[in-house]
C-alpha positions in Angstrom: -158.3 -30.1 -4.1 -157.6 -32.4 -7.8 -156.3 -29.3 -8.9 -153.9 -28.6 -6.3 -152.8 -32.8 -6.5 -152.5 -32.0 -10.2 -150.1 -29.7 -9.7 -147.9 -31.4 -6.4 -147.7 -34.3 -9.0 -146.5 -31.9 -12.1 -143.9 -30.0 -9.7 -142.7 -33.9 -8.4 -142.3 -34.9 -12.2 -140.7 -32.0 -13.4 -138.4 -32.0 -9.9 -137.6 -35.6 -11.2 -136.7 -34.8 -14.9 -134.1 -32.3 -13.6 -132.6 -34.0 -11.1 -132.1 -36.8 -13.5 -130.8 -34.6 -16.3 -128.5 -32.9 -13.8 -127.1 -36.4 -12.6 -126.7 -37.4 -16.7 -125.0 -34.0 -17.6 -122.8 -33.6 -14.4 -119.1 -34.0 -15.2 -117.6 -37.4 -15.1 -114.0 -37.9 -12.9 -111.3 -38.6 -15.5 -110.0 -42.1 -14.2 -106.2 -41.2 -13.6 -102.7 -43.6 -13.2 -101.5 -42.3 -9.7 -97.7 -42.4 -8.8 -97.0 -42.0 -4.6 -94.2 -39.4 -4.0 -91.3 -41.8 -2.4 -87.7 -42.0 -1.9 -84.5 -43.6 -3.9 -81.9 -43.3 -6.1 -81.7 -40.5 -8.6 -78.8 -40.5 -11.3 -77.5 -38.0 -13.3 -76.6 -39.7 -16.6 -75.6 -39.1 -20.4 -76.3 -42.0 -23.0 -74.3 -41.8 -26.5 -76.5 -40.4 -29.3 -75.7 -43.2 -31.6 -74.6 -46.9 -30.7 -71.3 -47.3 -29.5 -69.5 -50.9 -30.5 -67.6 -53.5 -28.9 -63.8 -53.3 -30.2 -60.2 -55.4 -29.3 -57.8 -53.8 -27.4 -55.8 -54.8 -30.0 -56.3 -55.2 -33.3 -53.9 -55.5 -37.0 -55.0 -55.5 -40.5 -51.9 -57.1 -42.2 -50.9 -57.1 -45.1 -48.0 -58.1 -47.2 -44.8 -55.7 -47.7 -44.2 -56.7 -51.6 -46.8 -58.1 -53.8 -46.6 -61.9 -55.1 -48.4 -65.3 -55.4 -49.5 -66.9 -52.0 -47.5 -69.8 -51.1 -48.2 -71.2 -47.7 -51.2 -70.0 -45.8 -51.7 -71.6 -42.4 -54.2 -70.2 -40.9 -58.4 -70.4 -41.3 -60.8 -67.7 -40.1 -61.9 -68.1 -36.6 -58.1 -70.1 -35.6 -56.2 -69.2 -32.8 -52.8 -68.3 -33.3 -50.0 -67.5 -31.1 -47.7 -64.5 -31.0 -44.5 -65.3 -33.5 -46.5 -67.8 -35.7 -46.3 -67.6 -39.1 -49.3 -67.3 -40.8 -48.7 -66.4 -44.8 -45.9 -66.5 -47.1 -46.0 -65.4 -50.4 -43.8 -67.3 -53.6 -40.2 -65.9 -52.3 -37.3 -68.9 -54.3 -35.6 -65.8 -55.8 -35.0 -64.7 -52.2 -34.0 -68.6 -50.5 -31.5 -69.0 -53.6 -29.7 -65.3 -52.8 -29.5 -66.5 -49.3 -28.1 -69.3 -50.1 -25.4 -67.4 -52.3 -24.8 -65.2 -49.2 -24.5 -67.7 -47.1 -22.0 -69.5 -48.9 -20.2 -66.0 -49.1 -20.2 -65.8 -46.1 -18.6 -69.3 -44.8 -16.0 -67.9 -47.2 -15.9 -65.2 -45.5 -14.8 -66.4 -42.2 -12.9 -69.5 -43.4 -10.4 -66.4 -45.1 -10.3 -64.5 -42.6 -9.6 -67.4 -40.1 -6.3 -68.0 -42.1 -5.8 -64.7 -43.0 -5.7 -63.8 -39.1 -3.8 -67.2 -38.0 -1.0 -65.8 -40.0 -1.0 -62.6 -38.5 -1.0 -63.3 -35.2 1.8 -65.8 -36.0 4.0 -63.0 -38.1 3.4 -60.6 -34.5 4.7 -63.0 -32.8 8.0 -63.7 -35.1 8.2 -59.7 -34.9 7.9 -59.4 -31.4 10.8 -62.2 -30.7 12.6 -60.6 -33.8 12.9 -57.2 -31.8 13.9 -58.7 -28.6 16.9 -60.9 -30.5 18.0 -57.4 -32.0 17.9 -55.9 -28.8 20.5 -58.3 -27.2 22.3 -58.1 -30.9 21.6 -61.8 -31.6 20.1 -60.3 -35.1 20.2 -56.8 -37.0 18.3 -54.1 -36.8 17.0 -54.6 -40.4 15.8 -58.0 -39.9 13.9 -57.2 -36.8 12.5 -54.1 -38.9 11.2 -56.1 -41.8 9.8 -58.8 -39.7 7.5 -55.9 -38.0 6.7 -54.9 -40.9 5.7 -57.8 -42.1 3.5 -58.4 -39.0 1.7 -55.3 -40.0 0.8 -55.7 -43.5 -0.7 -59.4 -42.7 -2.8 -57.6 -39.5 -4.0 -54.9 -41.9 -5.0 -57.9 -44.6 -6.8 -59.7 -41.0 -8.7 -56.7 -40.4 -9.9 -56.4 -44.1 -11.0 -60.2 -44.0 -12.5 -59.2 -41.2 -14.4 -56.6 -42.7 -15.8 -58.7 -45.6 -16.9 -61.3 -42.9 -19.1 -58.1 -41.5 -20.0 -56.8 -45.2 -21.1 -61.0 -45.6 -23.2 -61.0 -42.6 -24.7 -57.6 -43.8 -25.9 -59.4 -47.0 -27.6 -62.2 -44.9 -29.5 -59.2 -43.0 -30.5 -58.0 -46.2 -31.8 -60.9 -47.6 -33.3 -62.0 -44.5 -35.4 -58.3 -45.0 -36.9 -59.2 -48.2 -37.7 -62.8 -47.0 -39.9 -61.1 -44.5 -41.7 -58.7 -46.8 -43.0 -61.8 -48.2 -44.0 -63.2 -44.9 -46.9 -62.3 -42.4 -46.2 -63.2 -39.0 -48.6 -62.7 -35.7 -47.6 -60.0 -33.6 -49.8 -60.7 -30.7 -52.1 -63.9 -29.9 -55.1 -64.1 -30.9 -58.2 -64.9 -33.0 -57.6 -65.3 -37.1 -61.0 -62.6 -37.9 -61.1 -62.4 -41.7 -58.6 -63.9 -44.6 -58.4 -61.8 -48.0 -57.0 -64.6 -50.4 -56.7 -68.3 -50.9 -54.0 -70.4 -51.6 -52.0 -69.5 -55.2 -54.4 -66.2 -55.8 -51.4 -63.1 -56.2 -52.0 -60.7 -53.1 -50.7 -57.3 -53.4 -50.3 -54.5 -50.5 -52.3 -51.1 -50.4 -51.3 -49.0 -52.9 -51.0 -45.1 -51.3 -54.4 -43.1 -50.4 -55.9 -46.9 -52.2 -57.4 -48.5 -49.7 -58.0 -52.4 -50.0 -58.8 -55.2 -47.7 -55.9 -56.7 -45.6 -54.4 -60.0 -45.9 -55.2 -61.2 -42.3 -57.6 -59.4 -39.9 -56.2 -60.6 -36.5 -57.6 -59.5 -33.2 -57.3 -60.1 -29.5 -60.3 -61.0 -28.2 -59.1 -61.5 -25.1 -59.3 -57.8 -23.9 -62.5 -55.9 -25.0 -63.6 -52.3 -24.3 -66.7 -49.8 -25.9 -66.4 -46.7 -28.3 -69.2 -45.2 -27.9 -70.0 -41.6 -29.4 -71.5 -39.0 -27.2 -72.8 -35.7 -28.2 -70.3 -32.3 -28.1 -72.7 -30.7 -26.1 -72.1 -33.7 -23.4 -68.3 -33.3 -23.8 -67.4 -30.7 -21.3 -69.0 -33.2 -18.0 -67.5 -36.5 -18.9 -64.2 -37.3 -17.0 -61.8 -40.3 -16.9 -62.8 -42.9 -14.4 -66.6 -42.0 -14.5 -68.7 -45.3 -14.0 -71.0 -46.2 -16.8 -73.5 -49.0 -17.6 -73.1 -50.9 -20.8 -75.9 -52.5 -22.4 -76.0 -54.4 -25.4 -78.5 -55.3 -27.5 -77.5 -59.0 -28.5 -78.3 -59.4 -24.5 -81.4 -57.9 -23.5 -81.5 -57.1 -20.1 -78.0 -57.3 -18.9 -76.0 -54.4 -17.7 -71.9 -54.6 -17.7 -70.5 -52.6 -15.7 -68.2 -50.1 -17.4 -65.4 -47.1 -16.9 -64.5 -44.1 -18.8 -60.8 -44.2 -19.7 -60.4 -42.4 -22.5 -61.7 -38.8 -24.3 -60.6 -38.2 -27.9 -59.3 -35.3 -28.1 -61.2 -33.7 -31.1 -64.7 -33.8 -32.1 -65.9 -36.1 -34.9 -68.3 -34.7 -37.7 -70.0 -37.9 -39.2 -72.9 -35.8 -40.3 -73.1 -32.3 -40.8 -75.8 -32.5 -37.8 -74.1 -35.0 -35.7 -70.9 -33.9 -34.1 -69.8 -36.1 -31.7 -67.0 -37.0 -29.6 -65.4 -40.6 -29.3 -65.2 -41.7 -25.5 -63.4 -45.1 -24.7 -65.0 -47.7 -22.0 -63.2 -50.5 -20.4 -65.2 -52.9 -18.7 -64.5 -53.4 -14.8 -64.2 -57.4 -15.1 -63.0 -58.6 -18.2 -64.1 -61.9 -17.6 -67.5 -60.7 -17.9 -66.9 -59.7 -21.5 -65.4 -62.5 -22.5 -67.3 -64.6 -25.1 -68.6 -61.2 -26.8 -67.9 -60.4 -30.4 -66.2 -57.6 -32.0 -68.6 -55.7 -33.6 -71.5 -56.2 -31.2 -73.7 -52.9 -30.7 -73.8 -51.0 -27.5 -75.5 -48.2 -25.2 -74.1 -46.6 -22.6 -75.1 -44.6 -19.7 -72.6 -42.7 -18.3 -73.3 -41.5 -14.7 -71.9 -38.1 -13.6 -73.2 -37.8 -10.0 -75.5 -39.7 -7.5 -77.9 -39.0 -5.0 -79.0 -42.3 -2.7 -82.6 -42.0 -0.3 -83.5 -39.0 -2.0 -87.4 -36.9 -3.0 -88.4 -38.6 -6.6 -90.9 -38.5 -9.0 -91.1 -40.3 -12.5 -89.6 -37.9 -15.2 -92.7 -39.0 -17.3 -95.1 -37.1 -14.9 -93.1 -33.6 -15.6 -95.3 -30.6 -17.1 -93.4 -28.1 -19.0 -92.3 -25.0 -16.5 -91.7 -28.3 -14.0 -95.0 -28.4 -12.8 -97.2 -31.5 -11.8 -100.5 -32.5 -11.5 -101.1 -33.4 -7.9 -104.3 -35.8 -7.0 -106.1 -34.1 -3.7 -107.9 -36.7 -2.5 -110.6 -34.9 -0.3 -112.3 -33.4 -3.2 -111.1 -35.6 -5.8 -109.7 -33.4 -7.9 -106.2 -32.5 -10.0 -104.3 -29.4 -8.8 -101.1 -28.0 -11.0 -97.9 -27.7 -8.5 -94.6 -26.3 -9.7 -91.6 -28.4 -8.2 -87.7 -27.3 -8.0 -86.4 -30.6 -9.6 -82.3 -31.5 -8.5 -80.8 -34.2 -10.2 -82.7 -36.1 -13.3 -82.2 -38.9 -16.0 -84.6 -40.1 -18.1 -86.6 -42.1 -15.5 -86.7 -40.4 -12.7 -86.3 -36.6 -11.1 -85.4 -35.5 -8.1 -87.6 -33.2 -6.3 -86.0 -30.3 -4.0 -89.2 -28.4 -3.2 -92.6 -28.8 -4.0 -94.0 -32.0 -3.2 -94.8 -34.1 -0.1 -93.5 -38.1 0.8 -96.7 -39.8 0.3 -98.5 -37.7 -1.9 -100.1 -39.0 -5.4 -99.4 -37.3 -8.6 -100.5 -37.9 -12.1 -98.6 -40.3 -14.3 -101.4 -40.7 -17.3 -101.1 -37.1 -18.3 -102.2 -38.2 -22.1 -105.5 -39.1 -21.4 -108.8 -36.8 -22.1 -109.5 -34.4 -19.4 -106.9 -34.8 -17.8 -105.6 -31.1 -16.3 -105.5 -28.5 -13.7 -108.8 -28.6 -11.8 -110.2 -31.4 -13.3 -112.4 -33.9 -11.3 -110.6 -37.5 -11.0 -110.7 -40.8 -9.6 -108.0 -43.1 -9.5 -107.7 -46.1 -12.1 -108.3 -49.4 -10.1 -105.4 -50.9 -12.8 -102.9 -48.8 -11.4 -101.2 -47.1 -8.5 -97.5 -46.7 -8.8 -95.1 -46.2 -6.4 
């Protein structure tokens, strides 16, 4: 009878000792980041594959047409000027003292001819009543015949006074061409961006294929738009008028809405392994742009199509072969589902076939032991919807 106690009490030990071990060695659930299957928006987008900028729709880099000293500059950087104003002049007295010559040339000019042409109308005149006294043979014929011919040698010398009036005039032109190679004036208003020169340095223009800094930068910052590259591969689906989403990274968090207006028309090759093609942005309300600076950095999203109250999934929970790990929650554990995704960006997917509204998939697929048939419980941190 002790023997047989012995024994009930060795089998109840050992029963013990493996149950225990079995509980220690059994597999632990993974704990697992959850995302419920819902439905919203799903975008089709394409960003640029290297940051776009903010530029002026207009913009001039002037220089001067001659070389020379700089006389008058009156401008600063950061001055707003209006359209007409003049903003440099280079060292240009040669020039002011030919005008003057040519305009003193010219009052010549016109006083001669003034004369000139007084006494030719004056000798028509005497011709014309010389004729008519001839006719009613008050004078002779040869009288009335030289005093026409006299009326036409003094219109021929009106007409040539006339034409040195002209060729006068033509020199003021002239002059007046040179004075404005030696002058910059604004051709648009605007905003004064750099000045290349001070006051009595010598400024010289660009010499051909020599490429130096302009005179005056000038640009109108009061209409703004994005060049922003995109890849060649993304070429083909962008069209004119496409909205886009312009984000910038001087203002965190703040989306401008944009529009695609223009598509170069030839690919750019910046680097051997970056061939990309230049699309123009405009933004939908100005007014919201106003206040940023040339040269500011930009993204772009560029949205080709749109589906509204759609099946979506976070692109982050997307196997390769478009495959999923679904959570089943009667047995607790992770079962690999193929899905047939429709539209995607970078956030989300869209989700044609495959999954269920309200089911759970897996959204922490980085974590150790996570996978097909794995045991799982869901992380009390998280459950995303």
């Amino acid at each position: 009878m002790r023997m047989l106690r012995r024994l009930l009490l060795l089998l109840v030990f050992i029963s013990a000792i493996a149950a225990a071990g079995w509980w220690f060695a059994r597999p632990q659930p993974v704990a697992v980041v959850l995302h419920e299957v819902g439905r919203g928006l799903v975008e089709a987008t394409l960003s640029n594959t290297r940051a776009g900028e903010i530029e002026a729709c207009q913009r001039t880099r002037m220089s001067t047409m001659m070389g020379g000293r700089i006389e008058y500059l009156g401008v600063r950087e950061g001055d707003r000027v209006e359209a007409g104003q003049l903003l440099l002049r280079l060292w240009n007295e040669d020039i002011g003292a030919r005008t003057a010559v040519a305009r003193a040339q010219l009052d010549t000019a016109r006083r001669r001819a003034g004369e000139v042409c007084t006494v030719a109308a004056n000798a028509k005149r005497e011709a014309e009543r010389q004729v008519s006294l001839a006719a009613r043979g008050f004078v002779s014929a040869s009288r009335a015949e030289q005093a026409t011919t006299d009326a036409a040698a003094r219109t021929a010398a009106c007409e040539t006074a006339r034409a040195d009036e002209r060729t006068a005039e033509a020199q003021i032109a002239a002059v007046n061409v040179d004075t404005g190679r030696t002058e910059l004036i604004a051709p648009f208003s605007g905003t004064i961006a750099k000045i290349t020169g001070e006051l009595g340095e010598y400024s010289t223009p660009s010499p051909p294929g020599v490429p130096t800094p302009p005179a005056i930068d000038l640009i109108d910052d009061s209409c703004l738009y994005v060049k922003a590259p995109m890849d060649e591969i993304d070429a083909p689906r962008i069209r004119e008028g496409q909205p886009v989403r312009i984000l910038l990274d001087a203002m965190p968090g703040r989306i401008f809405e944009g529009r695609v207006r223009r598509i170069a028309p030839y690919i750019s090759a910046v680097e051997r392994q970056a061939r990309t093609v230049d699309v123009d942005i405009d933004f939908i309300r100005q007014e919201e742009a106003r206040g940023l600076l040339v040269g500011y950095s930009t993204d772009v999203e560029i949205v080709l199509e749109t589906r509204a109250d759609t099946l979506r999934i976070p692109t982050a929970a997307l196997l390769e072969g478009n495959r999923v790990l679904r959570y089943r929650p009667d047995d607790g554990r992770l079962e690999r589902v193929t899905i047939t995704p429709g539209l995607a960006n970078w956030e989300f997917t869209e989700v044609l076939a495959g999954l269920q509204t309200g089911e759970r998939i897996v959204l922490s697929l980085e974590r150790e032991g996570v996978g097909d048939g794995a045991l799982a419980t869901p992380d009390p941190a998280a459950t995303l919807r």
